[in-house]
ROKE-379565 format. One record per residue: residue number from 1; z, x, y of N, C-alpha, C, CB in turn. Coordinates in steps of 0.1 Angstrom, whole numbers, plus 5000, padded with zeros to 4 digits. Glycine has a CB too. Example, Ala and Ser with C-alpha at 12.3 -4.5 7.8 and 13.67 -1.06 7.14 Angstrom:
<rs>
R   lumlum   n_zz   n_xx   n_yy   ca_zz   ca_xx   ca_yy   c_zz   c_xx   c_yy   cb_zz   cb_xx   cb_yy
R        1   5078   5132   4943    5078    5123    4955   5078   5132   4967    5090    5113    4955
R        2   5071   5128   4978    5071    5137    4989   5079   5129   5000    5057    5141    4994
</rs>
This chain:
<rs>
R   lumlum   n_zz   n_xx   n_yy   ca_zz   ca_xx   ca_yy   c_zz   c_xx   c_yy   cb_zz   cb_xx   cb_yy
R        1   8308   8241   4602    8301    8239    4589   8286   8236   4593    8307    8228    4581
R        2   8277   8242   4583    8266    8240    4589   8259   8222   4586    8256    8253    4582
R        3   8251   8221   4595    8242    8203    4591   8227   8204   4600    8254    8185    4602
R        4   8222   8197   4592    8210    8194    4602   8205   8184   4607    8200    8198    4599
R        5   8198   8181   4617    8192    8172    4623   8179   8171   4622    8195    8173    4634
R        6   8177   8155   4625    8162    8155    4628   8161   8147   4641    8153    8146    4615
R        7   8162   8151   4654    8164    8147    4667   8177   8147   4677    8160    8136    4666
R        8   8181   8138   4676    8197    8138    4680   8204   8130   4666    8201    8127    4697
R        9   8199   8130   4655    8210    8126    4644   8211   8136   4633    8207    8112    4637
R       10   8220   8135   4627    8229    8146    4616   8226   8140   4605    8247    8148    4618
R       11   8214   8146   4594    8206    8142    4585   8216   8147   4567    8190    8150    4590
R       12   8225   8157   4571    8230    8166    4559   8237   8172   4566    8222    8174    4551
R       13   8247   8178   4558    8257    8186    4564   8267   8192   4551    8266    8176    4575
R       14   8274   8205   4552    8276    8209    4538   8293   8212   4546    8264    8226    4530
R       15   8300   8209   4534    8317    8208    4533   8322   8221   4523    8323    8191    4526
R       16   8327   8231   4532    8328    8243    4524   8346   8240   4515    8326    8260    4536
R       17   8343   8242   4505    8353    8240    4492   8365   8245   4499    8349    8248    4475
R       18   8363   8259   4500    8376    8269    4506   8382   8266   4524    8369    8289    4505
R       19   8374   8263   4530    8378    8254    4543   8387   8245   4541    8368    8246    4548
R       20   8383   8234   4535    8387    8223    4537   8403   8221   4521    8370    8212    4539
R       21   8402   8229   4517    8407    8233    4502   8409   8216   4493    8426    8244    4503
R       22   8395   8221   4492    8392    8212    4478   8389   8221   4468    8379    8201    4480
R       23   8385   8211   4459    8380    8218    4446   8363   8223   4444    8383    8209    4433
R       24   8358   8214   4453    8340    8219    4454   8337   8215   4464    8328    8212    4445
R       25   8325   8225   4469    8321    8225    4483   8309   8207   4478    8309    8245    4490
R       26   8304   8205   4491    8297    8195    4490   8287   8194   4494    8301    8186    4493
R       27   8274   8186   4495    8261    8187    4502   8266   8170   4507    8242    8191    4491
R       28   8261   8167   4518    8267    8151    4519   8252   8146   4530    8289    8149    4529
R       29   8248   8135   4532    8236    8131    4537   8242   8115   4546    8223    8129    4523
R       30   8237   8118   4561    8242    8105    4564   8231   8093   4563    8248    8106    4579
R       31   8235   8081   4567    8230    8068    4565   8211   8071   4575    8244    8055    4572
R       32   8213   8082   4581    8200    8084    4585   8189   8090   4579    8201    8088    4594
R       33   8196   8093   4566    8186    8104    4557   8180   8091   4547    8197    8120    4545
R       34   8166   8097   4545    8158    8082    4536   8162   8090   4523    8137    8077    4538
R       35   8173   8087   4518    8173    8088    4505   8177   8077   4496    8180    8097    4502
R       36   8172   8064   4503    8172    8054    4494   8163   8050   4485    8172    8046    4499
R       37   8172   8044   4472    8168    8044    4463   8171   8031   4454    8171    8054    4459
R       38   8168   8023   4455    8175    8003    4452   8180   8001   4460    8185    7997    4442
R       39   8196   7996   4452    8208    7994    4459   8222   8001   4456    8210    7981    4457
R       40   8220   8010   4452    8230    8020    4447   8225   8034   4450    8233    8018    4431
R       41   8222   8047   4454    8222    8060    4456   8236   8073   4459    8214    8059    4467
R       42   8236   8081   4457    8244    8094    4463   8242   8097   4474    8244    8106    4458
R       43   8252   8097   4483    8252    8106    4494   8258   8121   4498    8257    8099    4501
R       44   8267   8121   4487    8276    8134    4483   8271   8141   4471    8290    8130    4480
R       45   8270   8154   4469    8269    8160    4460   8280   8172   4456    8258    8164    4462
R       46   8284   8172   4446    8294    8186    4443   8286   8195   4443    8302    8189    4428
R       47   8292   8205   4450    8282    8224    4442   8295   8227   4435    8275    8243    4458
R       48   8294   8236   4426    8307    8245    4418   8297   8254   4422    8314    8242    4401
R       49   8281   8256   4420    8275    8269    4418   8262   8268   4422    8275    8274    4406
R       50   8256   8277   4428    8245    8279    4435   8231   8285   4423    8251    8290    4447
R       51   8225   8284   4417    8211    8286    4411   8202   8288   4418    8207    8276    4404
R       52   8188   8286   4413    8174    8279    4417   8172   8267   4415    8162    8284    4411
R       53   8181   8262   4403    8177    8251    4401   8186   8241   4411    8177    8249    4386
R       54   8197   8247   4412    8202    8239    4422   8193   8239   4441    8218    8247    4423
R       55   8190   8248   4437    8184    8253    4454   8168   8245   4455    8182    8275    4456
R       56   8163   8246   4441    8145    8233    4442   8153   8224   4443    8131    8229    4427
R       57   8168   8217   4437    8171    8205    4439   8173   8201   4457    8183    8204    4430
R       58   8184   8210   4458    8188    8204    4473   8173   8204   4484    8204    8215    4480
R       59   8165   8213   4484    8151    8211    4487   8146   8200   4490    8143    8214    4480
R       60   8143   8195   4476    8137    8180    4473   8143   8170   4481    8139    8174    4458
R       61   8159   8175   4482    8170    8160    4490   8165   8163   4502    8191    8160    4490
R       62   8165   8175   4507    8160    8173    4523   8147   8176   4524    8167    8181    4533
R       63   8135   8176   4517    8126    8169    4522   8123   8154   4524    8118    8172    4516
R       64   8132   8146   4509    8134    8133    4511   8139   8128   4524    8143    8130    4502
R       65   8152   8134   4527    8157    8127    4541   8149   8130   4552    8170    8132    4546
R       66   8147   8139   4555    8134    8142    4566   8126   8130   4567    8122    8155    4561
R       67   8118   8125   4560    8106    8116    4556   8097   8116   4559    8105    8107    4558
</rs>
C-alpha cells in the first residue's frame, strides 16, 4: 500500500478497502503528521469515492502534515 514520508518517518499511508476487505478504503496519518488541532483531531479518513473535492481535500491534509 502506498504511504509517504518525510525523512525516515511514515507521515500517511492509504488502506485499500478490497485488500484488506473492509467496507472503505482509508487515508490514515501517523502521530508524526502536524495535524493537530486542540485536543481531539482525525487521523483516519473513509474514501467510498474519489472527486476533486475529495482530492483539494486530502491535499490540504498533506500539506498540513508536511509542515
Amino acid at each position: 500500500m502506498p504511504a509517504y514520508s518525510k525523512g525516515d518517518q511514515v507521515l500517511c499511508f492509504f488502506r485499500n478497502a478490497g485488500k484488506f476487505k473492509t467496507r472503505y478504503s482509508t487515508l490514515g496519518f501517523s502521530d508524526e503528521a502536524n495535524l493537530d488541532d486542540g485536543p481531539m483531531w482525525p487521523t483516519d479518513f473513509a474514501i467510498t469515492n474519489l472527486t476533486g473535492a475529495e482530492e483539494t481535500r486530502i491535499i490540504a491534509l498533506l500539506k498540513k502534515a508536511l509542515g
